[in-house]
N, C-alpha and C positions, 0 to 999 in steps of 0.2 A: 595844279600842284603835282610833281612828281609823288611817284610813291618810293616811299623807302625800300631801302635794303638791307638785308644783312646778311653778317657774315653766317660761314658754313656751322660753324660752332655754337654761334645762338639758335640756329636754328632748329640742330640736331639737340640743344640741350631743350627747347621748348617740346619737341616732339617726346622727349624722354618724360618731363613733365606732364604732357598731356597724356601720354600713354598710360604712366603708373595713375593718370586720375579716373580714366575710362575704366581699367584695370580695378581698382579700389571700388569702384562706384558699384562695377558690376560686383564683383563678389561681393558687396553690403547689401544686395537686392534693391538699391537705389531706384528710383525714374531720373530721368534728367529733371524734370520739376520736381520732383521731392527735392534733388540735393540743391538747385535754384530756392527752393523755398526758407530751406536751411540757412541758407549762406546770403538769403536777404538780395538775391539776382537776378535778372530773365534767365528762364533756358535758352536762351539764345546765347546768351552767353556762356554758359556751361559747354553748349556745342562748339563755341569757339575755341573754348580750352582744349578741348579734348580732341579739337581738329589741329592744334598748334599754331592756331593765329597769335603773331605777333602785337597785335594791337591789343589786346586785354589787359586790362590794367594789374601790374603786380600785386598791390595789396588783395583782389580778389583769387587770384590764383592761389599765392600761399594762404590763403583763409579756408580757400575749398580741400586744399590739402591738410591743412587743418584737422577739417571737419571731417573727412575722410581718415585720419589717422596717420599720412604719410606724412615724416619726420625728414625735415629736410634740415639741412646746413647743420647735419650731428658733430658733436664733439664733445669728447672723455671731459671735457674740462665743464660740460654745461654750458649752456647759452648765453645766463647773466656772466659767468663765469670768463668768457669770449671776449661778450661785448664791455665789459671791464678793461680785458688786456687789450684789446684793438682800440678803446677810448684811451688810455693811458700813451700807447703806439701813438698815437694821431696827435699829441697833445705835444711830445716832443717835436713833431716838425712843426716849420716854417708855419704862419697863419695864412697866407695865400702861396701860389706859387707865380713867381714873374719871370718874363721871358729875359734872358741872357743878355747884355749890351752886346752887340756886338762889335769887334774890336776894328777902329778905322786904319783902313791899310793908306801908308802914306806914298806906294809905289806909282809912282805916276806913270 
């Protein structure tokens, strides 16, 4: 199996992620297994985050942030607040999205 790729942008926003979590962790006087233990994971995986591997599963990443205190995807309007107007947003479009016919050219 190939290994994946990704783009520049994920990759640099994962590193910023893992950063402010090394970051956070040290200045709480954390261990890596303390904040594994916390957050119910191997340190092995905490080292992943924190090294900016792409393969960690998202819900554990935002949970250790979390738990660390970093507040991610802020907005003045609050969170339930958001996911209200982005549920309302989604509910006007389309229910799937389908590919375009495309129109048969008669030019022979």
């Amino acid at each position: 199996m190939a290994k994946r790729t990704y783009s520049p942008y994920t990759l640099k926003a994962l590193e910023v992620l893992g950063k402010m979590i090394q970051l956070k962790r040290k200045e709480t006087g954390l261990t890596l297994q303390e904040l594994a233990d916390r957050a119910g994971v191997s340190r092995g995986l905490i080292q992943r985050l924190e090294k900016c591997e792409p393969v960690c599963e998202i819900g554990v990443a935002f949970e250790v942030a979390h738990l660390l205190g970093i507040e991610l995807f802020e907005s003045p309007m609050g969170q339930n607040t958001l996911i209200s107007s982005l549920t309302d947003k989604i509910a006007l479009l389309p229910a799937s999205v389908r590919d375009s016919k495309k129109e048969v050219s008669n030019a022979f």
